[in-house]
VEXDREN-2710 file (C-alpha; in Angstrom, 1 decimal):
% VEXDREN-2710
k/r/px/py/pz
1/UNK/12.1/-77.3/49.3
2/UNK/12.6/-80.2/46.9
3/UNK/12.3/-79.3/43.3
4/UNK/9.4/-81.6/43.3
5/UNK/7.4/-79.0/45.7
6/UNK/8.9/-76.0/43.9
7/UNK/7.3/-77.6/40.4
8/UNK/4.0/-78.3/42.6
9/UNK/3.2/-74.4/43.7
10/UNK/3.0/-74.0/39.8
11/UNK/0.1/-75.7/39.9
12/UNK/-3.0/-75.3/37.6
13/UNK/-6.2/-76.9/38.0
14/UNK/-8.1/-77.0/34.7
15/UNK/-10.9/-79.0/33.0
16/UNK/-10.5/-81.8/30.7
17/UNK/-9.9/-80.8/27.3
18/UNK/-9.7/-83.7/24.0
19/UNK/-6.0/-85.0/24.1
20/UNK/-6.5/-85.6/28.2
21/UNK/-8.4/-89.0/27.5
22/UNK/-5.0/-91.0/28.0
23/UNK/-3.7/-89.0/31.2
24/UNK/-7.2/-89.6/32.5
25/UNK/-6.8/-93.1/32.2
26/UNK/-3.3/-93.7/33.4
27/UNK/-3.5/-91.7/36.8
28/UNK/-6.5/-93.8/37.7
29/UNK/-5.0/-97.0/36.4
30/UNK/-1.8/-96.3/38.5
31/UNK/-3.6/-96.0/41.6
32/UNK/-6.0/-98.4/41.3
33/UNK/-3.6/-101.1/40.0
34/UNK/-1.8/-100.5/43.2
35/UNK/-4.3/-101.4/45.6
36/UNK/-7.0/-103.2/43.8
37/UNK/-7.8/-104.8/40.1
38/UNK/-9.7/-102.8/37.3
39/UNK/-13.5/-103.5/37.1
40/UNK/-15.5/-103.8/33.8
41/UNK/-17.1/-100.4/35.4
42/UNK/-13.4/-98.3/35.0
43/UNK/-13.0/-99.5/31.7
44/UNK/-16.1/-98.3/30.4
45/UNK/-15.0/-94.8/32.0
46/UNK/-11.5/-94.8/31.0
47/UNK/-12.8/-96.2/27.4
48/UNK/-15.2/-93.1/26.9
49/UNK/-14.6/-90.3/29.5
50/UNK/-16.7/-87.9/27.2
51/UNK/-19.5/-90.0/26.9
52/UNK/-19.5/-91.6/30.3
53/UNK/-18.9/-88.2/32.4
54/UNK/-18.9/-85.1/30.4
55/UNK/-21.9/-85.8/27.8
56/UNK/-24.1/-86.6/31.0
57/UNK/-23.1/-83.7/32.2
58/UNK/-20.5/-84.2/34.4
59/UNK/-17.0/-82.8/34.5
60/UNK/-13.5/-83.6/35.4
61/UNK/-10.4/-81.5/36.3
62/UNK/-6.8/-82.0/36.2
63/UNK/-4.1/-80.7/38.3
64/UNK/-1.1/-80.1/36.1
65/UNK/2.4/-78.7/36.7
66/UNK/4.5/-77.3/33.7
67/UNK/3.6/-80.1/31.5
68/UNK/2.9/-83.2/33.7
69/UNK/-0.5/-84.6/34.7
70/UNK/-0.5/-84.5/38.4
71/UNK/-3.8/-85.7/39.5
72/UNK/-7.1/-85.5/38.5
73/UNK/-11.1/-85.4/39.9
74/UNK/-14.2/-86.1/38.2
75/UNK/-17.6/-85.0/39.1
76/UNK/-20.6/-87.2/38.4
77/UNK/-24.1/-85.8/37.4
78/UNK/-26.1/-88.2/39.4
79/UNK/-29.8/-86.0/39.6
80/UNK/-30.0/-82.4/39.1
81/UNK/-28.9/-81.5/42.4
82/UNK/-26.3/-84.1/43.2
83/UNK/-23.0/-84.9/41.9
84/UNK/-20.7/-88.1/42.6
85/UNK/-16.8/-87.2/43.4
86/UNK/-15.0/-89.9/41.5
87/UNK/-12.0/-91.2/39.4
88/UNK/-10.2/-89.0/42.1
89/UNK/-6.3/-89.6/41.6
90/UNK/-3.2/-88.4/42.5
91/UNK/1.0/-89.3/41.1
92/UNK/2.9/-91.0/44.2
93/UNK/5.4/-88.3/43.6
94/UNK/2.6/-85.5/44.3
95/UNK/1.0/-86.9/47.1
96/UNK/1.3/-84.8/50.4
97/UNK/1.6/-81.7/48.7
98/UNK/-2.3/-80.9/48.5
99/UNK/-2.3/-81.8/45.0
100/UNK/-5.5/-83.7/46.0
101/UNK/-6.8/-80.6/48.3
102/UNK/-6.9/-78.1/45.8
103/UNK/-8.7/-80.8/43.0
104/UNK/-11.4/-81.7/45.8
105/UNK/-11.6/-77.8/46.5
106/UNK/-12.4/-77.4/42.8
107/UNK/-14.9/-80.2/42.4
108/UNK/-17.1/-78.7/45.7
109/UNK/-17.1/-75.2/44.0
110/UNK/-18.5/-76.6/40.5
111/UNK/-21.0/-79.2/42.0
112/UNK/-21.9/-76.1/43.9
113/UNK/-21.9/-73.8/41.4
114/UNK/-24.1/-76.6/39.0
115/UNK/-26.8/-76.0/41.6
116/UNK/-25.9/-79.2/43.4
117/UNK/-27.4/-79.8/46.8
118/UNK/-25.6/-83.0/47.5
119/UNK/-22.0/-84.7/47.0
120/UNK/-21.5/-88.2/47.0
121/UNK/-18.1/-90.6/47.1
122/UNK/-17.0/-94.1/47.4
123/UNK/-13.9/-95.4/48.7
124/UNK/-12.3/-98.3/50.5
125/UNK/-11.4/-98.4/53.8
126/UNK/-7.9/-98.7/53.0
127/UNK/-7.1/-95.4/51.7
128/UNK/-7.0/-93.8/54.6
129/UNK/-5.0/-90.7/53.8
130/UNK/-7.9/-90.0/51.2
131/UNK/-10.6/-90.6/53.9
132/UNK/-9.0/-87.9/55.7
133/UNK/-9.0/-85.5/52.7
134/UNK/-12.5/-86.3/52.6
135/UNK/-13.5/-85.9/56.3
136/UNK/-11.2/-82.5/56.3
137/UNK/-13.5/-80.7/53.5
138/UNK/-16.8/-81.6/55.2
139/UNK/-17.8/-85.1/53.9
140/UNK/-19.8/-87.1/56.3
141/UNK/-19.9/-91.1/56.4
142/UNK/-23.4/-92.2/55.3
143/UNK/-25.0/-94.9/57.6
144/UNK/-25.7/-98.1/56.8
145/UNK/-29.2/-97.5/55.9
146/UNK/-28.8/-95.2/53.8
147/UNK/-25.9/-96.9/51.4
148/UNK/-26.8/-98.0/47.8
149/UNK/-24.5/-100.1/46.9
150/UNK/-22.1/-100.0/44.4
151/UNK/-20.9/-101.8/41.1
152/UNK/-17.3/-101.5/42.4
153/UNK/-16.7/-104.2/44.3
154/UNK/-13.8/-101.8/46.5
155/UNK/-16.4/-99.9/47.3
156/UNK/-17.0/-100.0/51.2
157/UNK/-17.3/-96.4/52.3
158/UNK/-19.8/-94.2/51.5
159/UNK/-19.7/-90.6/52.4
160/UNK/-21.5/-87.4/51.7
161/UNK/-21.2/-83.1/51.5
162/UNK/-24.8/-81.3/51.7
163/UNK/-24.0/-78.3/50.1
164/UNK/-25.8/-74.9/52.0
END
């Protein structure tokens, strides 16, 4: 087991608390400066986490080891009974280790437990170990009929959990 994994299986997942505003920002920035450019969109979200996702009601978790930010989920308050799984990211470093599993796991359980009926994501086509994530937990792609699309321009998959 590399020390990496051995620092991973102390993993707590735990909601954002102040002081987690610039972690927020840098494990989305890393990932999304990797594959695309940041929109207007993330900056507003990244500029105001509180007032953009947890004043409206939404909420976002970290996955942390010791004392490093290791990934990090945010769930959306889109209607009373649907939430959007967003800003979901994960370190390089981390990736592979179900860092991103457990997160997920603990975004279902509170949209669930928040009475939600619905979750909702958007992603690109190219992330496909994330598609997979998303497919393995029960998230179904959305037809094209039923798509509403999106102000980030990366956005080209749509998918969706109903929640019994």
């Amino acid at each position: 087991m590399s020390l990496h994994e051995e620092h991973v299986q102390e993993l707590c997942i735990r909601e954002f608390q102040p002081g987690d505003e610039a972690a927020f920002r840098n494990l989305n920035v890393e990932w999304i400066t990797h594959y695309f450019r940041l929109e207007p969109k993330d900056e507003k979200v990244f500029g105001d986490p509180q007032g953009a996702i947890l004043a409206l009601g939404g909420k976002i978790f970290f996955a942390i080891a010791g004392n490093q930010y290791l990934g990090c989920c945010a769930l959306l308050h889109r209607r009373d009974d649907e939430f959007e799984v967003a800003k979901m990211a994960v370190t390089p470093a981390s990736q592979g280790l179900g860092v991103g599993r457990k997160l997920l796991q603990t975004a279902i359980e509170a949209g669930r437990a928040a009475g939600a009926r619905r979750l909702y994501l958007e992603t690109n086509h190219t992330l496909t170990p994330a598609i997979r994530l998303y497919e393995s937990v029960g998230f179904v792609h959305l037809p094209s009929d039923r798509i509403t699309p999106s102000p980030y321009e990366r956005a080209d998959v749509y998918m969706e959990m109903i929640l019994e």
